[in-house]
BALO-872560 format. One line per field, with one value per residue: residue in three letters; chain; x, y, z of N, C-alpha, C in turn. Coordinates in nm, 4 decimals, decimal comma. Each point is the difference from the previous one (the first is absolute). Layout:
# BALO-872560
residu = (ala;...)
chaine = (A;...)
nx = (X;...)
ny = (Y;...)
nz = (Z;...)
cax = (X;...)
cay = (Y;...)
caz = (Z;...)
cx = (X;...)
cy = (Y;...)
cz = (Z;...)
This chain:
# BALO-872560
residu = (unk;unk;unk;unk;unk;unk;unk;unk;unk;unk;unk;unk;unk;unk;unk;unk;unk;unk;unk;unk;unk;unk;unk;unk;unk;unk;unk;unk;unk;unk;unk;unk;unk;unk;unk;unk;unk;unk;unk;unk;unk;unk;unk;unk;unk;unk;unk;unk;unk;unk;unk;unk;unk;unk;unk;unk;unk;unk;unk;unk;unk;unk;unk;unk;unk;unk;unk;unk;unk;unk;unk;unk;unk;unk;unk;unk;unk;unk;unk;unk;unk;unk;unk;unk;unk;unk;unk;unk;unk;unk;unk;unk;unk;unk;unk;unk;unk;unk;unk;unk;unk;unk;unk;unk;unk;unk;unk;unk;unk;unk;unk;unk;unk;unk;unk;unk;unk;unk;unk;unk;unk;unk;unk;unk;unk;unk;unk;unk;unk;unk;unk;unk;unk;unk;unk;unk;unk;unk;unk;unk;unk;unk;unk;unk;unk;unk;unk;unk;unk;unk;unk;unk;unk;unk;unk;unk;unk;unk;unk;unk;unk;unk;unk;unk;unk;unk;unk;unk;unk;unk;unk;unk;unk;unk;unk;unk;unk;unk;unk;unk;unk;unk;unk;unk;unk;unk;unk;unk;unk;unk;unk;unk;unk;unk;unk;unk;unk;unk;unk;unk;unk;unk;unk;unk;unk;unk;unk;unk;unk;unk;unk;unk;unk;unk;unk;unk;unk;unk;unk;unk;unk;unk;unk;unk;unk;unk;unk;unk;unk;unk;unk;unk;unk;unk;unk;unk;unk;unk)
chaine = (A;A;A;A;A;A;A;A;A;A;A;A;A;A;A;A;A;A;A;A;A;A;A;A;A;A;A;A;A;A;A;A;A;A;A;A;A;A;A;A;A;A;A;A;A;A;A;A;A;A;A;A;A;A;A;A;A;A;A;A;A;A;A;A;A;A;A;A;A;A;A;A;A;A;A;A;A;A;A;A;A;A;A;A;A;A;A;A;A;A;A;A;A;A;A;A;A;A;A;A;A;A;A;A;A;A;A;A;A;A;A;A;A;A;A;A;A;A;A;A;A;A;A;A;A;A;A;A;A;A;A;A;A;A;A;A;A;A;A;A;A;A;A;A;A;A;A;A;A;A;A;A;A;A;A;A;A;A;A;A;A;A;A;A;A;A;A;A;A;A;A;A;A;A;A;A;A;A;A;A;A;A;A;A;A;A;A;A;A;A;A;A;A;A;A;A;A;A;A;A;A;A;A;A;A;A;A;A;A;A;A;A;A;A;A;A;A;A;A;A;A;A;A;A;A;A;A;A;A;A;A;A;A;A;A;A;A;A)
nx = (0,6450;0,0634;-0,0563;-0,0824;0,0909;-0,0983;0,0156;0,0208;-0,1116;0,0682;-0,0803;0,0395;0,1635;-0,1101;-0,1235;0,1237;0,0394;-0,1017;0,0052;0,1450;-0,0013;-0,0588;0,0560;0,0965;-0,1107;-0,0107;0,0868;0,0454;-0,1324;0,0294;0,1350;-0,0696;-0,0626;0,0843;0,0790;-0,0845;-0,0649;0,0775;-0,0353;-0,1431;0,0486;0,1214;-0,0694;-0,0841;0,0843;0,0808;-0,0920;-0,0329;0,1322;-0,0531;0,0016;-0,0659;-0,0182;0,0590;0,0155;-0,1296;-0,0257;0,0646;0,0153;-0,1197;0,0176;0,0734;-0,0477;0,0881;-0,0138;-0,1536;0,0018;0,0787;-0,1533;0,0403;-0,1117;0,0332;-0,1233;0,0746;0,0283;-0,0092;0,0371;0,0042;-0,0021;0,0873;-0,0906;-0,0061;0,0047;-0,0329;0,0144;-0,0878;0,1130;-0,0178;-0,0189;-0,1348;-0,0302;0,0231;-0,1655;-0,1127;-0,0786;0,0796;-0,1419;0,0399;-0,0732;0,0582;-0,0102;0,0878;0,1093;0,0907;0,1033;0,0530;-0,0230;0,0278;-0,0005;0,0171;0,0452;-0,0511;0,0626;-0,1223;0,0761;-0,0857;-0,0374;0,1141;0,0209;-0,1518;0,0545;0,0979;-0,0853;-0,0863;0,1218;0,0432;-0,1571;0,0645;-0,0502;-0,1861;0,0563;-0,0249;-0,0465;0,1603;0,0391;0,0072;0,1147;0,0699;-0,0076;0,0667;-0,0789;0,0552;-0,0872;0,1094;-0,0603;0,1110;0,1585;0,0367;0,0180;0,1477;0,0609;0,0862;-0,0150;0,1304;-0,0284;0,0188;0,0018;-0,0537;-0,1227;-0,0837;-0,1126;-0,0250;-0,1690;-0,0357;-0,0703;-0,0832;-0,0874;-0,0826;0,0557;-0,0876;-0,0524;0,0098;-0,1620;0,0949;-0,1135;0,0795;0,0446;0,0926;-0,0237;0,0492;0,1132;0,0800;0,0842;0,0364;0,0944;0,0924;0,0253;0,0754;-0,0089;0,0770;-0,0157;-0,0596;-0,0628;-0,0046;-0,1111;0,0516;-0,1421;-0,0088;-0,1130;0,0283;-0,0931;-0,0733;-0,0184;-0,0771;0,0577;-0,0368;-0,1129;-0,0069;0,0826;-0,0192;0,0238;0,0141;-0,0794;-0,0716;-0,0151;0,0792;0,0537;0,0675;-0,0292;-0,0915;-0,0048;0,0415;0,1020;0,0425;-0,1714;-0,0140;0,1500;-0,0191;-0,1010;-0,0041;0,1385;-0,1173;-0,0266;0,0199;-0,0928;0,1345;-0,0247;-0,1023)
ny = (-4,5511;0,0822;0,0892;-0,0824;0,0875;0,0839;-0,0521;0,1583;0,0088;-0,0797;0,0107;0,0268;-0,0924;-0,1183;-0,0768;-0,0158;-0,0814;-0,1116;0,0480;0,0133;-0,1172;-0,0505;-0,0331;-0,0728;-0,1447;0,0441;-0,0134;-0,1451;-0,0773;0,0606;-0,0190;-0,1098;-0,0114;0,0290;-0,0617;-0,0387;0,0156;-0,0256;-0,1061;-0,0355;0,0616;-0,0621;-0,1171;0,0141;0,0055;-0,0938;-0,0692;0,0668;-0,0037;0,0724;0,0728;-0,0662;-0,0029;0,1208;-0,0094;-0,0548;0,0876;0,1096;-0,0316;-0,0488;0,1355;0,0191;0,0963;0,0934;-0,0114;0,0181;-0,0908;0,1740;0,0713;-0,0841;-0,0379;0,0088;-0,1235;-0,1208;0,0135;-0,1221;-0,0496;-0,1040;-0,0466;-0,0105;0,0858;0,1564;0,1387;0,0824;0,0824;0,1168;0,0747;0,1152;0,0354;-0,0607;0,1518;0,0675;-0,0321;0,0959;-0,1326;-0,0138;-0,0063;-0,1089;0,0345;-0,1526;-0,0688;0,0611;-0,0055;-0,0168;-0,1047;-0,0491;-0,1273;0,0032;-0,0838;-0,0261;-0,0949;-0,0423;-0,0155;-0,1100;-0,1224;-0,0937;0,0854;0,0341;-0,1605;0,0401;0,0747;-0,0488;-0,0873;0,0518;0,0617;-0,1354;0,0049;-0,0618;0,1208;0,0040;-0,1300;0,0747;-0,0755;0,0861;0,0055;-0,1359;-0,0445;0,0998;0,1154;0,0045;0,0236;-0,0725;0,0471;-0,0525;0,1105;0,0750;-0,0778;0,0418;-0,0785;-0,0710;-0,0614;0,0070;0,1648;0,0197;-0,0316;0,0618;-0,1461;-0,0138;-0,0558;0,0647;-0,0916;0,0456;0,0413;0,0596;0,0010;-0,0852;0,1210;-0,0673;0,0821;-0,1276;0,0542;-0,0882;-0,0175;0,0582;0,1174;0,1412;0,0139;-0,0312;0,0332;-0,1146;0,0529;-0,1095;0,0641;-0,1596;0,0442;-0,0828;0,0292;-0,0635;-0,0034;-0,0009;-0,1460;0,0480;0,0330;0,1892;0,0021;0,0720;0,0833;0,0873;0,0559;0,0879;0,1070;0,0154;0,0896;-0,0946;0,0266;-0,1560;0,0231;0,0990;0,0196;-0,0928;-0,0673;-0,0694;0,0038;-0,0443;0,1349;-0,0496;0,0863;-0,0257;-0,1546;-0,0084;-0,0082;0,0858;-0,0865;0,0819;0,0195;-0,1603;0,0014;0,0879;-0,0883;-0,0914;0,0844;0,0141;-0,1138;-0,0135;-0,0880;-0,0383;0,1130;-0,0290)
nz = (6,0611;-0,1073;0,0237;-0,1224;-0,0558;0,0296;-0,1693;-0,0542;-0,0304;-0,1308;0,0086;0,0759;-0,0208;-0,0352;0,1037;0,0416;-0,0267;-0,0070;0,1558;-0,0277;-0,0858;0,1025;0,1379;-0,0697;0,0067;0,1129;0,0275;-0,0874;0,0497;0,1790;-0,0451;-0,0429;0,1265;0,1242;-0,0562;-0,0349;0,1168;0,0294;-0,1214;-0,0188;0,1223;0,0217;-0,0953;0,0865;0,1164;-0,0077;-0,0231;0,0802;0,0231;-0,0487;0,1264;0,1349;-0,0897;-0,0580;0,0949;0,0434;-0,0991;0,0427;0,1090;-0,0624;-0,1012;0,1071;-0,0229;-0,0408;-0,0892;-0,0210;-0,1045;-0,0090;0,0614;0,0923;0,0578;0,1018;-0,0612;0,0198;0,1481;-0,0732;0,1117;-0,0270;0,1395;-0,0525;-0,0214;0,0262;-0,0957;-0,0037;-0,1225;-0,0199;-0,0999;0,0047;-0,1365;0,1039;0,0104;0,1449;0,0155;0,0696;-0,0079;-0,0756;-0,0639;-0,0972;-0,0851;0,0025;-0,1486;-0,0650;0,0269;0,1174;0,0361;0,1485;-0,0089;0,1418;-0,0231;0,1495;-0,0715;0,0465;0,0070;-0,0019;0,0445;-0,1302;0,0900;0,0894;0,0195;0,0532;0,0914;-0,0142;-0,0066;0,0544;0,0621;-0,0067;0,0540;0,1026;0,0972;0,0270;0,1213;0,1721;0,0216;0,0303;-0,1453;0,0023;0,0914;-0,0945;0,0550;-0,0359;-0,1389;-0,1013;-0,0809;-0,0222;-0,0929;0,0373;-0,0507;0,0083;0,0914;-0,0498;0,1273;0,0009;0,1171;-0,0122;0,1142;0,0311;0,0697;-0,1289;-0,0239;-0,1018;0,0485;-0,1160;-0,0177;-0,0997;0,0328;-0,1313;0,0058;0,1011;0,1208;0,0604;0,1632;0,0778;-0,0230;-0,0694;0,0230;0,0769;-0,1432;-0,0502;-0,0694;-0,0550;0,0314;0,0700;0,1222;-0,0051;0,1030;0,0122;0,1421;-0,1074;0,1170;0,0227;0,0437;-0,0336;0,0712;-0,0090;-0,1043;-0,0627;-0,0407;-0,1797;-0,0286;-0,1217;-0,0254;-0,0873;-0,1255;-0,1024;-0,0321;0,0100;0,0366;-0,0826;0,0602;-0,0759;0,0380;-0,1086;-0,0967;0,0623;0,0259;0,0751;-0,0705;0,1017;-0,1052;0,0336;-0,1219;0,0611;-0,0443;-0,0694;-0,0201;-0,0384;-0,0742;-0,0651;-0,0635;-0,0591;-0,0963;-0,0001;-0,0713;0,1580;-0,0416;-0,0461;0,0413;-0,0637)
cax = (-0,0126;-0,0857;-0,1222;-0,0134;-0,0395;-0,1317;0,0300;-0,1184;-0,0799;0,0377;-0,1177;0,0101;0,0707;-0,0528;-0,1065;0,0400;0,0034;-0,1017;-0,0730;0,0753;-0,0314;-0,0992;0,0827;0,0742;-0,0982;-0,1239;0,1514;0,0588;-0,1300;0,0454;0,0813;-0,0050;-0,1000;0,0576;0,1080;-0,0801;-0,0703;0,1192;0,0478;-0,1288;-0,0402;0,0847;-0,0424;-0,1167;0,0440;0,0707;-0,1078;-0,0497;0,0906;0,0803;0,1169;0,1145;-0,0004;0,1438;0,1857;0,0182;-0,0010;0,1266;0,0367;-0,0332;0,0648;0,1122;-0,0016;0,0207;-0,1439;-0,1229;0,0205;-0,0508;-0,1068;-0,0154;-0,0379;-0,0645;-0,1049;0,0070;0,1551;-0,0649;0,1034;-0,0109;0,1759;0,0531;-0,0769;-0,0083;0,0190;-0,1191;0,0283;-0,0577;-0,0134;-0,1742;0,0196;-0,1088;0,0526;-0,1060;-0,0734;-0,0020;-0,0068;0,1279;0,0051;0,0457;-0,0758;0,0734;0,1089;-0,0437;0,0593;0,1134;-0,0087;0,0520;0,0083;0,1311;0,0014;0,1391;-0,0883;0,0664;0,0208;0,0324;0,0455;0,0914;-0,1051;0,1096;0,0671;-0,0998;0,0443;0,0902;-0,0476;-0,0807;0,0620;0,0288;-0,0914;-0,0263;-0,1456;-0,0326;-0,0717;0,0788;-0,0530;0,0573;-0,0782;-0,1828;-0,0146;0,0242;-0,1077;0,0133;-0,0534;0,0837;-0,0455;0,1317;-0,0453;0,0558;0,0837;0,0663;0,1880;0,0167;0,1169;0,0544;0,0824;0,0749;0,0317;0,0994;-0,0476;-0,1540;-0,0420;-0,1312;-0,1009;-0,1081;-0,0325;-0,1131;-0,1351;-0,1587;-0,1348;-0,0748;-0,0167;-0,0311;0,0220;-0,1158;-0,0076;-0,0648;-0,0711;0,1171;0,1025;0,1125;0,0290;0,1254;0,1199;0,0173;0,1115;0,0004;0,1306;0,0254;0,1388;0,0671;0,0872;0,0994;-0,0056;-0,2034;-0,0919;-0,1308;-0,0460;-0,0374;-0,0141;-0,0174;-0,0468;0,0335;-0,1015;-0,0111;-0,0917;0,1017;0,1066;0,0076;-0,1410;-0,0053;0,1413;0,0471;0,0958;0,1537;0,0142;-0,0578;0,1090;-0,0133;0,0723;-0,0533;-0,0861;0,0606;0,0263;0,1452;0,0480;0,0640;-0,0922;0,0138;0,1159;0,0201;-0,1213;0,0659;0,0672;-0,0422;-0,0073;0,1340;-0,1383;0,0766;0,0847;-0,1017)
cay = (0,0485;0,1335;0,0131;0,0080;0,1409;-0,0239;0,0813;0,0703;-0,0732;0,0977;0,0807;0,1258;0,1089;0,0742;0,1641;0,1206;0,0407;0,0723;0,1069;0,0894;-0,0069;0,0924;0,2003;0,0264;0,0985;0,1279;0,1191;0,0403;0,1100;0,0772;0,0862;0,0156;0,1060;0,1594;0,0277;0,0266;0,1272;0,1283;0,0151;0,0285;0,1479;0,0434;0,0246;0,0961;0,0651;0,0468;0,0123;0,1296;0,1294;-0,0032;0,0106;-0,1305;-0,1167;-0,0129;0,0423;-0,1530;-0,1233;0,0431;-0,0920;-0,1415;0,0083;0,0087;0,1693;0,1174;0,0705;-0,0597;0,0548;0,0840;-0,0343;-0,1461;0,0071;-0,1501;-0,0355;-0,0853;-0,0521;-0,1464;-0,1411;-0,1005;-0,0365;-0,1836;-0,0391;0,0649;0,1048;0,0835;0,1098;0,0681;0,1169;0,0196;0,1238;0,0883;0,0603;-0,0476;0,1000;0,0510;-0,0668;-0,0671;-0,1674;-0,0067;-0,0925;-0,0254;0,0859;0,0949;-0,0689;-0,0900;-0,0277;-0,0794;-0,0856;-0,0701;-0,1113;-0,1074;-0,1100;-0,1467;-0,0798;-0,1362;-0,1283;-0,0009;0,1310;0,0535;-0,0379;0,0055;0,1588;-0,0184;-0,0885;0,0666;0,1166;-0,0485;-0,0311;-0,1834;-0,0382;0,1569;-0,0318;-0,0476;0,0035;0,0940;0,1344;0,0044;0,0100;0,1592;0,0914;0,0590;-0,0770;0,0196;-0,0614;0,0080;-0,0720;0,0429;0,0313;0,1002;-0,0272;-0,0511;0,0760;-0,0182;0,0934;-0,0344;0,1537;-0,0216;-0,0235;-0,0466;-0,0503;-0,0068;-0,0693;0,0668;-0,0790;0,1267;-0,0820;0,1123;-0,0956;0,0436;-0,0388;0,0778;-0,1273;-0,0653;0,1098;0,1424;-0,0300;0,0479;-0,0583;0,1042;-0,0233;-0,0175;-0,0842;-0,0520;-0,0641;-0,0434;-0,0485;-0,0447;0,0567;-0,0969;0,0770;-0,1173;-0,0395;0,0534;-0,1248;0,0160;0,0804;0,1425;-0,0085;0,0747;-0,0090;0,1493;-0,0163;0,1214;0,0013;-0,0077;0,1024;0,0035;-0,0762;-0,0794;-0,0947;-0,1504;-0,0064;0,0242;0,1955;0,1040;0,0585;-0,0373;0,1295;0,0900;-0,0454;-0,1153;-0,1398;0,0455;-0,0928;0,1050;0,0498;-0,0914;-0,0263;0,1216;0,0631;-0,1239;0,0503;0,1322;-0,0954;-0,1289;-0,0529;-0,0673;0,0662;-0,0207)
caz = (-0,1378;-0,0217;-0,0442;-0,1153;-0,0874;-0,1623;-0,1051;-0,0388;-0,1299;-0,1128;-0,0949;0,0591;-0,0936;-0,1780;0,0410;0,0179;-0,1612;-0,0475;-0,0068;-0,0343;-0,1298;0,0013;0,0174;-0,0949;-0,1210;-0,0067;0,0391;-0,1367;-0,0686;0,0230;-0,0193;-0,1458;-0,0526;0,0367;-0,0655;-0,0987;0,0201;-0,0089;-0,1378;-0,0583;0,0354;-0,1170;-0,1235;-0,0102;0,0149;-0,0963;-0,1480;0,0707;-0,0171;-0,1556;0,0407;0,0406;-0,0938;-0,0525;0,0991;-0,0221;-0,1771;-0,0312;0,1093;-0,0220;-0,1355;0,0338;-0,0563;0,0605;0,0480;-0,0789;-0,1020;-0,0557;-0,0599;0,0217;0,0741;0,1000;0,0503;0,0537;0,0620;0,0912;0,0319;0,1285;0,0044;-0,0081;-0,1183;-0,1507;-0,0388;-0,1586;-0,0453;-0,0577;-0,0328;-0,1090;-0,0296;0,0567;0,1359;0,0834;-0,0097;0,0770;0,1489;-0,0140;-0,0601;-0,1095;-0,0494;-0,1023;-0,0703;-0,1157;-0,1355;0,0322;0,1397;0,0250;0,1214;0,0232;0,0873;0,0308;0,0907;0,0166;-0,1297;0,0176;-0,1355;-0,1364;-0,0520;-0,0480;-0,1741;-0,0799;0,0029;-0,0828;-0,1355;-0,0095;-0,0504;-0,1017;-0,1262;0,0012;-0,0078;-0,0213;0,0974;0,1137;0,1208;0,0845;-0,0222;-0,0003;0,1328;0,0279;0,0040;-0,1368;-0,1137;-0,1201;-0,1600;-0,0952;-0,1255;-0,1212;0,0520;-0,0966;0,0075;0,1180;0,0224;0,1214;-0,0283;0,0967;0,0688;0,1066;0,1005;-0,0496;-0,0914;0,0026;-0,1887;-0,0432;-0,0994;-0,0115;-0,0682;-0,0018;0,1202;0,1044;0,1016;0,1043;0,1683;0,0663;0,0730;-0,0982;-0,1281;-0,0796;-0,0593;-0,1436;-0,1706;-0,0321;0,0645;0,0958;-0,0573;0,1106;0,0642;0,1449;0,0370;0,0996;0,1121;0,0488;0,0655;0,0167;-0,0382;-0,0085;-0,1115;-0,0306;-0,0910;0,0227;-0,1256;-0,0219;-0,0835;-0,0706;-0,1399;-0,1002;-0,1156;-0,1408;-0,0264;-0,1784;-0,0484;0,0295;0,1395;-0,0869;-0,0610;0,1233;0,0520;0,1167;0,0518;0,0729;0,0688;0,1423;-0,0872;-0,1025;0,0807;0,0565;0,1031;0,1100;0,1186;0,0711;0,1680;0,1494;0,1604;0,0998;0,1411;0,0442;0,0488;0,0587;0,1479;0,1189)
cx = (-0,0501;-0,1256;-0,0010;-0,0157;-0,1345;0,0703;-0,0778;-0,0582;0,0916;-0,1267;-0,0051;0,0654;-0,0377;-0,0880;0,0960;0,1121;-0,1054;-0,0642;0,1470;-0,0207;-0,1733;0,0210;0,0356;-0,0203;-0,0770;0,1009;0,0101;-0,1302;-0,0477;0,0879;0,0117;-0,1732;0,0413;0,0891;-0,1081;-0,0712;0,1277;0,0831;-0,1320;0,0238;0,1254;0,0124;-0,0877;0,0552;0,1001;-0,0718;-0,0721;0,0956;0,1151;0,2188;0,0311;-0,0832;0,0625;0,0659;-0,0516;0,0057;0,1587;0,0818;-0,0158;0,0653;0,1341;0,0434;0,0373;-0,1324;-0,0662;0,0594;-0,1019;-0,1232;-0,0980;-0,0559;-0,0628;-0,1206;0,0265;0,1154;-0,0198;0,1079;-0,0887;0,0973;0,0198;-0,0966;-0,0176;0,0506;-0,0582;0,0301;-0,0982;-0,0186;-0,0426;0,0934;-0,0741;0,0796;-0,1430;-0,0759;-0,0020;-0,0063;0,1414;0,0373;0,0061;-0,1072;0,0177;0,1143;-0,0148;0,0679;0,0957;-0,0794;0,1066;-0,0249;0,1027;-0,0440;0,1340;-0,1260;0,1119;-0,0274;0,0129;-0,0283;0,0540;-0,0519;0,1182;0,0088;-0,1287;0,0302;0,0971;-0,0093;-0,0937;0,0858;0,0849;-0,0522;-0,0298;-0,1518;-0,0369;-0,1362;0,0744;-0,0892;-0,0268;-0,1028;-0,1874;-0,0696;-0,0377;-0,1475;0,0431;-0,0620;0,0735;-0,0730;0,0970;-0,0615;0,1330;0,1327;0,1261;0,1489;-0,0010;0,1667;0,0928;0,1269;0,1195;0,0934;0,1016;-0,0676;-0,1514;0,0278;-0,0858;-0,0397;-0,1031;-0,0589;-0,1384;-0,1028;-0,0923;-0,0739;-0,0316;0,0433;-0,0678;0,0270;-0,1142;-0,0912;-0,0698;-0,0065;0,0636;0,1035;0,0985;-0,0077;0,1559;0,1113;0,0047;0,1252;0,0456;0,1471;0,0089;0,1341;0,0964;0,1288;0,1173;-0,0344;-0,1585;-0,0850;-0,1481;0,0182;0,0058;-0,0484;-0,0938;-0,1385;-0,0066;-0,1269;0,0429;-0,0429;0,0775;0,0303;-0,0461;-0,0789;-0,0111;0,0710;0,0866;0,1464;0,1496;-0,0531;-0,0183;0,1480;-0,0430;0,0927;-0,0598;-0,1347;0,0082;0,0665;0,1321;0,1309;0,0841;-0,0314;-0,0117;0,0644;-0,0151;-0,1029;0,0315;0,0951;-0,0212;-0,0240;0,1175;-0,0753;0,1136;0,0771;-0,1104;-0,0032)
cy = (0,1441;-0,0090;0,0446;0,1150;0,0213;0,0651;0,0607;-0,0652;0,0874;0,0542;0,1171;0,1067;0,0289;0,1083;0,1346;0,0573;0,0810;0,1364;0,0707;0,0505;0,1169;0,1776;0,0448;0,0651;0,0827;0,1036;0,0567;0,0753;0,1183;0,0864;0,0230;0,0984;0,1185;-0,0042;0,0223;0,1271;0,1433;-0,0048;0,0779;0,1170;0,0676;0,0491;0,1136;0,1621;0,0761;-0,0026;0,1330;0,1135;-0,0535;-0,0024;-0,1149;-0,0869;0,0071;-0,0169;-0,1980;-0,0449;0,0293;-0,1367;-0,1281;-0,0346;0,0385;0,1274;0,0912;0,0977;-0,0808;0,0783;0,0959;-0,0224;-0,0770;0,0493;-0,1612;-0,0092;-0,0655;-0,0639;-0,1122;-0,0670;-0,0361;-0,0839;-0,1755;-0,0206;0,0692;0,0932;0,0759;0,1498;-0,0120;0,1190;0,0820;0,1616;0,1023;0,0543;-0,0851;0,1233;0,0859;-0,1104;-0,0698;-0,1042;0,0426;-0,0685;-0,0437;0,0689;0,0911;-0,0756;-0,0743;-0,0583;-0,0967;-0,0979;-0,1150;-0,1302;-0,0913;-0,1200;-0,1775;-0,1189;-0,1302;-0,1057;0,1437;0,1736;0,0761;-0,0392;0,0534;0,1486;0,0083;-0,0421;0,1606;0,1161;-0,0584;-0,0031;-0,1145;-0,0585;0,1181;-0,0074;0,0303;-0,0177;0,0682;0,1357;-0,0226;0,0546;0,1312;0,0219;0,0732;-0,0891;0,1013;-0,0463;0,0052;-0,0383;-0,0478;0,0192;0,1424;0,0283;-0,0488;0,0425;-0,0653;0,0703;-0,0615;0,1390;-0,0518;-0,0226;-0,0868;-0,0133;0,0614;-0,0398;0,0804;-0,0934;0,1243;-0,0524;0,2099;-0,1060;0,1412;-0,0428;0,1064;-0,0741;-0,0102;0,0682;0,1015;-0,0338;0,0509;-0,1067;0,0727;-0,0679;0,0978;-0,0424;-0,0373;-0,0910;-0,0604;-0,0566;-0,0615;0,0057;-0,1151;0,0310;-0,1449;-0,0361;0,0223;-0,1385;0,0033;0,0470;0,1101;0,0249;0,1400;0,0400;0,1372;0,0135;0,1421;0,0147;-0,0362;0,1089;0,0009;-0,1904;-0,0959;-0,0829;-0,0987;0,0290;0,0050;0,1661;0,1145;0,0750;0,0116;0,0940;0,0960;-0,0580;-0,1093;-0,1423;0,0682;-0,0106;0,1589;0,0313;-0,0510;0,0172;0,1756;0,0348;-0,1319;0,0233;0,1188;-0,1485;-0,0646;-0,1153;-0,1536;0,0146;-0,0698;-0,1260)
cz = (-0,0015;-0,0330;-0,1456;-0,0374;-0,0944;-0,0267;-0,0817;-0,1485;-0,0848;-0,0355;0,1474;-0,0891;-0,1344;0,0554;0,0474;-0,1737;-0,0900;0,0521;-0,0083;-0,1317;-0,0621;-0,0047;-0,0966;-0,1518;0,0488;0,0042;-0,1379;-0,0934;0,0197;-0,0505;-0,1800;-0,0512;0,0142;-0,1388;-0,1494;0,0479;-0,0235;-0,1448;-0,0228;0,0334;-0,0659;-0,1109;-0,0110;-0,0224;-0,1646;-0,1248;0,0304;-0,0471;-0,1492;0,0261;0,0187;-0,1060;-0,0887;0,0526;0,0077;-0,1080;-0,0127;0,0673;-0,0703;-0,1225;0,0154;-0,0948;0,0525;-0,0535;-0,1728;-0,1544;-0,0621;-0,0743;0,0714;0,1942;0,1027;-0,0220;0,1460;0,0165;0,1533;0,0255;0,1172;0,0167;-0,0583;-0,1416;-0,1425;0,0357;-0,0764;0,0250;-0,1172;-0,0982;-0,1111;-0,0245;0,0204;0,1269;0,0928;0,0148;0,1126;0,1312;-0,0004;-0,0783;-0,1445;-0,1057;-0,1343;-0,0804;-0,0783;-0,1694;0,0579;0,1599;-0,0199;0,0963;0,0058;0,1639;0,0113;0,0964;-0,0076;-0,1433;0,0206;-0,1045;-0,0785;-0,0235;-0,0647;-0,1799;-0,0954;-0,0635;-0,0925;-0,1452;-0,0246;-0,1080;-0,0863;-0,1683;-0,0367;0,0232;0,0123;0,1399;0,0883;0,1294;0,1393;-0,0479;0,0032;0,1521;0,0773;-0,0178;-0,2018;-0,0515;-0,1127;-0,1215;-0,0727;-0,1356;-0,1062;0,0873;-0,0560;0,0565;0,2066;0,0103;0,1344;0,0434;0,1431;0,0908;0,1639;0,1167;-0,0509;-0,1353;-0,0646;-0,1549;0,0016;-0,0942;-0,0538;-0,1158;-0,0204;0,0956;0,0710;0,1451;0,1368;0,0975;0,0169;0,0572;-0,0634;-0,1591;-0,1690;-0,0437;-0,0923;-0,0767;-0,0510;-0,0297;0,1283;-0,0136;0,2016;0,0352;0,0759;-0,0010;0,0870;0,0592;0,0441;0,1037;0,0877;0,0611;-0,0146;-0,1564;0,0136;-0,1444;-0,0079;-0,1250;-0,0148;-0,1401;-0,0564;-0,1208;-0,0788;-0,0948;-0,1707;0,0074;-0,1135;-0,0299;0,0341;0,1288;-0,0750;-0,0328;0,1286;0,0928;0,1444;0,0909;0,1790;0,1257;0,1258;-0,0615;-0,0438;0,1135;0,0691;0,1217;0,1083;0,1282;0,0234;0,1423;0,0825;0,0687;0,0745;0,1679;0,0222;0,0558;0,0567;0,1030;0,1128;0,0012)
């Protein structure tokens, strides 16, 4: 007779599983701290030089160049998860930085949209409700006291709903806020599966006056206006 083969303990091949499994995560924690240490210094970098943070808000807003007036606070992606654009009718000072607004700004976020958040977005610009969860999520806070027109403009290649409330908005964060108009889009691109969405602020025109009498001419609530500064972006090319 042969001599009986030992056969190795299966729990050899889990202890050698497990310490691969081990490597693995220190590899992937490893390479996800380097890959975070070289965005942070990134960012730094480009929040530092007024230059490459346009040439990045330009990129993230898919722009040939920042609508006339209109200067970068803040140009953020992280990958698989968000997007953020920032822009302030403040030039940048002498250290490069921008502090807050003066009478306009723009902010623009693309993020992931899950369950029903999409249909909440929709009902939202619908006027079906005046809640969305997606937007509670954002770093934006919106006081919509007062609505004064809604819209839905159709353009080649998108979509975009507007909806422009009075109120107050400021981000998270800072203590600065606008008083005003505020008028908020989202850009539905074919076939997308991320959000794109955009909130545009500025003064109201004409305060006193009920939202039917009030002339809304010129202002960020003026649907003309709308579609004329949204296509300064191709935010669906991206």
């Amino acid at each position: 007779m042969e001599p009986e083969q030992k056969r190795t303990s299966p729990w050899v091949f889990v202890g050698i599983g497990c310490v691969l499994a081990v490597f693995l995560v220190i590899f992937a924690i490893g390479g996800l701290a380097f890959w975070g240490f070289r965005q942070v210094r990134q960012f730094q970098e480009t929040m530092e030089n007024p230059v490459a943070r346009t040439e990045r808000a330009e990129e993230l807003l898919g722009a040939e160049q920042l609508p006339e007036g209109y200067h970068a606070v803040v140009a953020l992606s992280i990958p698989f998860l968000m997007e953020t654009v920032v822009l302030s009718d403040r030039a940048p000072g002498e250290n490069g930085q921008i502090d807050g607004f003066d009478r306009r700004g723009f902010i623009y976020f693309k993020t992931l949209a899950v369950g029903a958040q999409e249909q909440e977005l929709r009902d939202f610009f619908a006027g079906r409700t005046e809640d969305s969860q997606l937007l509670d999520q954002t770093s934006v806070r919106v006081n919509a006291e007062e609505v004064v027109g809604r819209g839905t403009l159709e353009e080649t290649g998108r979509t975009i709903h507007w909806a422009s409330y009075r109120g107050e908005i400021n981000t998270r964060g800072s203590r600065e806020s606008a008083e005003g108009l505020s008028t908020m889009v989202m850009f539905e691109c074919p076939g997308a599966e991320r959000v794109r969405m955009g909130i545009w602020f500025g003064p109201d025109p004409d305060p006193a006056a009920s939202p039917a009498d009030a002339d809304f001419s010129g202002s960020v609530a003026d649907e003309v206006e709308i579609q004329r500064f949204m296509r300064n972006f191709d935010v669906c090319s991206r």
